[in-house]
N, C-alpha and C positions, 0 to 999 in steps of 0.2 A: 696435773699429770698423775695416774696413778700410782702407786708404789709397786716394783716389780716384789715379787713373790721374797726373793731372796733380800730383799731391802728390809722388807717387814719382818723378815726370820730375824735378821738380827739385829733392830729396835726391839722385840721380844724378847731375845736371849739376854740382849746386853741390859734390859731392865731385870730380869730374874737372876743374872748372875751380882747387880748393883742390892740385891736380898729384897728388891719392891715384884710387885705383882704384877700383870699388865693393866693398864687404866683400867678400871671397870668404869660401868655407865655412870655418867652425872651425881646420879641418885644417890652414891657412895658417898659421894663428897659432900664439905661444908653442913648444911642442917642435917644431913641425914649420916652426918659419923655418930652421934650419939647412941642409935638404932642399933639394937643386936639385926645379927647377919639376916635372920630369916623376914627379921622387920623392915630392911631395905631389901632385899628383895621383893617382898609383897609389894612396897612400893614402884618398885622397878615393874613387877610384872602388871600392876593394876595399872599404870599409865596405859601399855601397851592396851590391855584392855579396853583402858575407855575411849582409847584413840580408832578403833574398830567401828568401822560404820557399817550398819545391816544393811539389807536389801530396803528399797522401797518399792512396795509392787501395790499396786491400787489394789482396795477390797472389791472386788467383782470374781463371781466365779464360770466356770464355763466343764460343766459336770462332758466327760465323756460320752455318755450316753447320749446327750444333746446330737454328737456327731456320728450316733449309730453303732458304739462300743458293745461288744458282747461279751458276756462274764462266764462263758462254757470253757475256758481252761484252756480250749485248742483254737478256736478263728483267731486270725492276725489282724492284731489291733493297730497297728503300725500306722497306714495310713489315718487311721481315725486320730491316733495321739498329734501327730504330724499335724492335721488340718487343725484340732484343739490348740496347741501352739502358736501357730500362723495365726489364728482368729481373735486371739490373747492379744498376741506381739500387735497385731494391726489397731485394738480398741483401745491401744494406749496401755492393756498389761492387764494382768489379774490371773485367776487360780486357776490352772485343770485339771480339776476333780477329778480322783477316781477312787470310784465309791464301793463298797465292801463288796467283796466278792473276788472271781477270778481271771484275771485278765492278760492274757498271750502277747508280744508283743517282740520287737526289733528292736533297733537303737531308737532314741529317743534324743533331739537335737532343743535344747533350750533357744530361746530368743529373749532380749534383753524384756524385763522388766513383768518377767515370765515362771512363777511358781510352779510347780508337778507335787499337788498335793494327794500323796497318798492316804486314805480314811481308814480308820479303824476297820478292821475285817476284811481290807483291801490286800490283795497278792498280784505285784505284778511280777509275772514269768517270764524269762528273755530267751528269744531261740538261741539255740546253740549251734547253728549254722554259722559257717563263719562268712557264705554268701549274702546272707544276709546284713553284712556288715561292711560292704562295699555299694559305694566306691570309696576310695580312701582319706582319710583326713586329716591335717596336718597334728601329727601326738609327737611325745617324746618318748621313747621308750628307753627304757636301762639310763637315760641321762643324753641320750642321743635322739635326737630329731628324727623325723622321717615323716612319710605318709603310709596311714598304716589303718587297719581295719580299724571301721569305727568303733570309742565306747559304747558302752551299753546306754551311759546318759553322758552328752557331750554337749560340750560349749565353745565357742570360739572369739574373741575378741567381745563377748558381751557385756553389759553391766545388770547390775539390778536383777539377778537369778535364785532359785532356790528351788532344795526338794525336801520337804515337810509333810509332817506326818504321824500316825502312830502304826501303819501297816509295815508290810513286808515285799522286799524286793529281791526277788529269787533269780540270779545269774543263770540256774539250773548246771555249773560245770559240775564234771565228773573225769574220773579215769577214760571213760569211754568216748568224750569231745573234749572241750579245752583242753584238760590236765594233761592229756594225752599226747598235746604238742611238745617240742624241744624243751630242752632246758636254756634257763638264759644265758647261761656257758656254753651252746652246743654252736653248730658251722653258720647255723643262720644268721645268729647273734656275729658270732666273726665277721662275716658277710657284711652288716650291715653297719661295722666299724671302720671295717677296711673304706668301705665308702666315705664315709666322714673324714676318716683319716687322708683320704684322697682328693678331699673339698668339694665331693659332689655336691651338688645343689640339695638344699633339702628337700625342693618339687620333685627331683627324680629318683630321691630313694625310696626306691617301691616295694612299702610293708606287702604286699600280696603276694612276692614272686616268696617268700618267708613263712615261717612258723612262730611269728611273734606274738602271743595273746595279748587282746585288748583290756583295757582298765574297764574297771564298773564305770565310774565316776568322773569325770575328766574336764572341768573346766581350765581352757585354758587362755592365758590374755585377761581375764574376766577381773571384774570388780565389783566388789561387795557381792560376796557371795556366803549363800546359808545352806546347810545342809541339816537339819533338825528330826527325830526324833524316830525318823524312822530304823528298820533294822534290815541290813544287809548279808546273804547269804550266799555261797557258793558262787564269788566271782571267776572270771577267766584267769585273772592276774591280781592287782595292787586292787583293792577294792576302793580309795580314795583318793587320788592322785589331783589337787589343786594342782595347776604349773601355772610359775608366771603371775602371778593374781595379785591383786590388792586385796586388803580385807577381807578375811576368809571366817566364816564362824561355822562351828561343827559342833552340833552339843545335843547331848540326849541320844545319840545313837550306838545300837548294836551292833556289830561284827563277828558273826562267827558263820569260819569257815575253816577246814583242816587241808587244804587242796596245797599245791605248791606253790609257792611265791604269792600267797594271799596276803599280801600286806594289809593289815585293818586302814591307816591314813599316813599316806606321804607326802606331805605338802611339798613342792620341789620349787626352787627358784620364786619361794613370794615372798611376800613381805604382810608383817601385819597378820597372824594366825591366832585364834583361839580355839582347841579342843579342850570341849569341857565335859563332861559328865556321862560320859563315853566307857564303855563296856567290850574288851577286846577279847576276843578266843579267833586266834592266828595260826595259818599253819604255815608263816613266815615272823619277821618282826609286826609288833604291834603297831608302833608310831616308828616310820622313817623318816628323818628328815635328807632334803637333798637339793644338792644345785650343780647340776651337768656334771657328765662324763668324761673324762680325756681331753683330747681334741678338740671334740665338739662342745665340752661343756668348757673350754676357754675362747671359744671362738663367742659363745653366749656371753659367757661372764655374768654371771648376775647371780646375788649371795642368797641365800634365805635366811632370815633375820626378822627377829622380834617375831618370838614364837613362844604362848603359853597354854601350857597341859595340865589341867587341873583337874581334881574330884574326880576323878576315872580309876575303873580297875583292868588289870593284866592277868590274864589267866596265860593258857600255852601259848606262845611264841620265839621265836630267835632272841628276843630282844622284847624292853621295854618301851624305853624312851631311845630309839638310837639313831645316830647320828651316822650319816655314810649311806654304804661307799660310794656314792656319787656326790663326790663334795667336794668340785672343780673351781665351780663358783665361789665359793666358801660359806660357812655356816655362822652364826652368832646371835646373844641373845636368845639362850631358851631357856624358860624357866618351867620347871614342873612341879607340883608342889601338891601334897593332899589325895595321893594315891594309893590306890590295893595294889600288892603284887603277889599271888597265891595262886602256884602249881610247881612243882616238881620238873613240871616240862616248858616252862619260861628258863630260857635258856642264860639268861642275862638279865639283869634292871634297867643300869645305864650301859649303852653300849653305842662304842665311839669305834668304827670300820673304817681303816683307809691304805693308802699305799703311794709308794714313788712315783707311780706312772699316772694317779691321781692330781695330787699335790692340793692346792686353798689350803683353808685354814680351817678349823674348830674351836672355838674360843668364846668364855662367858658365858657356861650354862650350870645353871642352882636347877640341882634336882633335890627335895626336901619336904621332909613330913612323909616320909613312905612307911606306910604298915604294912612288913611281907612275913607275910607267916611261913611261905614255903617259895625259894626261891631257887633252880635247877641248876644257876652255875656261878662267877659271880656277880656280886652287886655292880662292880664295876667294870668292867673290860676294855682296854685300849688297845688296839690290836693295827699295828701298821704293817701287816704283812698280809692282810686281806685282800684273794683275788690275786694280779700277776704279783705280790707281795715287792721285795725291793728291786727291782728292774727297770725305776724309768729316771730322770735327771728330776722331778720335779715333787722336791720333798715337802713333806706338808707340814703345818703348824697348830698345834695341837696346844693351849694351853687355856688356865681359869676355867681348872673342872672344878666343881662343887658338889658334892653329897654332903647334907645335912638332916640330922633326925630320921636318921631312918632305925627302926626296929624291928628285926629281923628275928623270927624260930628259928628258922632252920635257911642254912644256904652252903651248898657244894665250895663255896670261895670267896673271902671279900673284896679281894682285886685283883685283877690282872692287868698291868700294865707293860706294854712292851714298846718301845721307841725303839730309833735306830743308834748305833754308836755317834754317826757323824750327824744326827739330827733326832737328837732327847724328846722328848714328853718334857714341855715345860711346869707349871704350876698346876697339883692339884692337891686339892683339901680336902680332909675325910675330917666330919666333927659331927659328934655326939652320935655316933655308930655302937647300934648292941645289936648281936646274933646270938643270940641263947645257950646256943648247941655248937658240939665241935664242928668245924666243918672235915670237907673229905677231902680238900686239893692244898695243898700249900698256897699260901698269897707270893703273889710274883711282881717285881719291881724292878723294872730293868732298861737300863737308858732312861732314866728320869731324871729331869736338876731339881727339882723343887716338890716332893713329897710331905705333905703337911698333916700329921694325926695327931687331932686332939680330942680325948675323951674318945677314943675305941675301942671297946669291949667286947671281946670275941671268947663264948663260952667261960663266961666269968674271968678274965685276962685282961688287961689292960694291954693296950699297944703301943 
């Protein structure tokens, strides 16, 4: 039987106030005590690594053109990618080329064991109709379920998928279509909790009668899954949103978009993740992670876990590496390590968003080896009052942060942590931290049991 929420808070508190940390994984223990910090983590996060199984998709290709594809920018390639697919999925699997130049297109529906390889000099462009993105399909949007316009590239219960590449894949949003709809705070969003919250069926909550944009990217159900090398531009919404998945590998790809709510990758509710060598300019957080919303994200339940973020840099976003605020499921297990963080308008490094009416947990995540020359606000952020802030019975558990090595020019603040009085921020460690320069906000530390600085150097200061 599982542990209720409130069980596990205090096995938590009662090991932090006993002056012990909560278990961390295996790897901590026994041979691997000798290991400075950052050496068992390596080791922690490289099992995860080689535990990740790719896609296997047979070498066969099936170029677009085969199926009458036109590269003038404007005919609708839709049915042509479509029949490419089906033709794939039916021969046992292989590649659908699509070969330099420019090419118009709808949603795009993967099938198991089914590649969408984009080619150098390749553009493909997605309408911006949102009719075109009906009928509807079963997504999760904000952490809640629904049926709702299709993504731009979507998957459902498949295995063995990928989109590779070194082209470019253009949302084409703007002010004037997507960006233009609701905020994820606005009536529609309401609407479409109130339903959850009311145990609608998820067949019958109907993304169409809404203003909900769809993700770029959307595999969900899916296992082994690859997303490689292509670059991504001006999505409706989240431009990478795994849900649910097994095995998810994302590495070598671009993201940039300044639109609202353009999340570069949110893995939500999976298990088993590698973002590797990834390049974010966000005009929301960079990397979210997430597992359901409210109601509906306990009615799911399912954690995301064993997640690492390597060799990637952070330009403008909300946020780095951050965790939230849909983290109903609960989170664990993320390690990041070996990252740029450089712009004035990254709003945050690590950043951990949650609240009462949230609740899960946040726990076991080494973020380490960061080089931020220019960082907008601070390095680390704990923030439980994001969103309805303290309003709901279902407090969340927050402990085993980690920041290690990071060296910092210049950063607005080196942390801000805020817990509740009746439910602290348990364990977190700040070591071998240098910021160069004064910063501009005071460090905030409030409702914490267990704040751990050692070796923090903040403008020639020791902490």
């Amino acid at each position: 039987m599982p542990e209720s929420p409130s069980t596990r808070r205090q096995v938590l508190l009662a090991a932090i106030a006993l002056g012990g940390a909560v278990a961390a994984p295996a790897v901590f223990a026994g041979s691997a005590a000798a290991l400075t910090s950052d050496q068992a983590a390596d080791v922690a996060a490289n099992k995860i690594v080689a535990s990740i199984r790719r896609p296997r998709i047979p070498q066969r290709d099936f170029p677009i053109t085969r199926f009458g594809a036109v590269a003038d920018g404007t005919t609708d390639n839709t049915a042509v990618l479509r029949a490419a697919v089906q033709a794939a999925h039916a021969a046992g699997g292989g590649r659908v080329v699509v070969p330099a130049g420019t090419w118009a297109t709808g949603p795009i529906h993967l099938l198991s064991h089914v590649e969408l390889h984009v080619a150098a000099g390749a553009t493909l462009r997605f309408s911006t109709n949102p009719a075109d993105y009906l009928p509807t399909v079963y997504s999760r949007w904000q952490g809640i379920e629904l049926m709702n316009y299709s993504p731009l590239i979507y998957a459902h219960g498949q295995h063995d998928i990928a989109v590779t590449g070194s082209g470019t894949l253009d949302g084409q949003a703007s002010k004037a279509t997507w960006w233009g709809w609701g905020s994820p705070g606005g009536s529609d969003f309401a609407a479409l909790e109130a339903e959850a919250n009311a145990g609608v069926p998820v067949e019958q909550r109907d993304g169409s009668k809404y203003h909900l944009r769809p993700c770029f990217v959307e595999p969900y159900r899916c296992v082994r899954v690859l997303i490689e090398g292509v670059t991504f531009k001006n999505s409706p919404f989240w431009h990478l949103h795994p849900t649910l998945c097994q095995d998810v590998t994302v590495r070598g790809v671009t993201v940039d978009s300044d639109g609202p709510n353009t999340d570069g990758c949110d893995p939500e509710s999976c298990d088993s993740v590698l973002i590797d060598d990834m390049s974010f300019n966000c005009g929301d957080d960079c990397i979210a992670i997430k597992a359901g919303r409210n109601t509906d994200g306990r009615r799911v339940n399912v954690p995301c876990q064993n997640i690492v973020v390597q060799n990637s840099t952070f330009a403008n976003g909300h946020g780095g590496v951050t965790l939230g605020s849909e983290m109903t499921g609960g989170i664990r297990n993320v390690y990041g390590r070996d990252l740029a963080m450089n712009s004035p308008a990254l709003q945050s490094g690590h950043r951990l968003k949650t609240n009462s009416v949230r609740g899960g947990f946040l726990e076991n995540t080494h973020i380490y080896r960061v080089d931020g020359k220019t960082i907008g606000g601070p390095l680390l952020l704990i923030d439980f009052n994001y969103g309805e802030g303290d309003s709901g019975p279902y407090l969340p558990t927050v402990t085993d942060i980690n920041l290690r090595h990071w060296t910092v020019a210049q950063a607005a603040q080196g942390w801000d942590i805020q817990g509740y009085p009746e439910d602290p921020v348990g364990t977190v460690r700040l070591s071998d931290i240098t910021v160069a320069s004064p910063l501009t906000k005071p460090n905030i530390a409030v409702n914490v049991l267990d704040l751990e600085l050692d070796n923090v150097v903040i403008n020639g200061v020791p902490h």
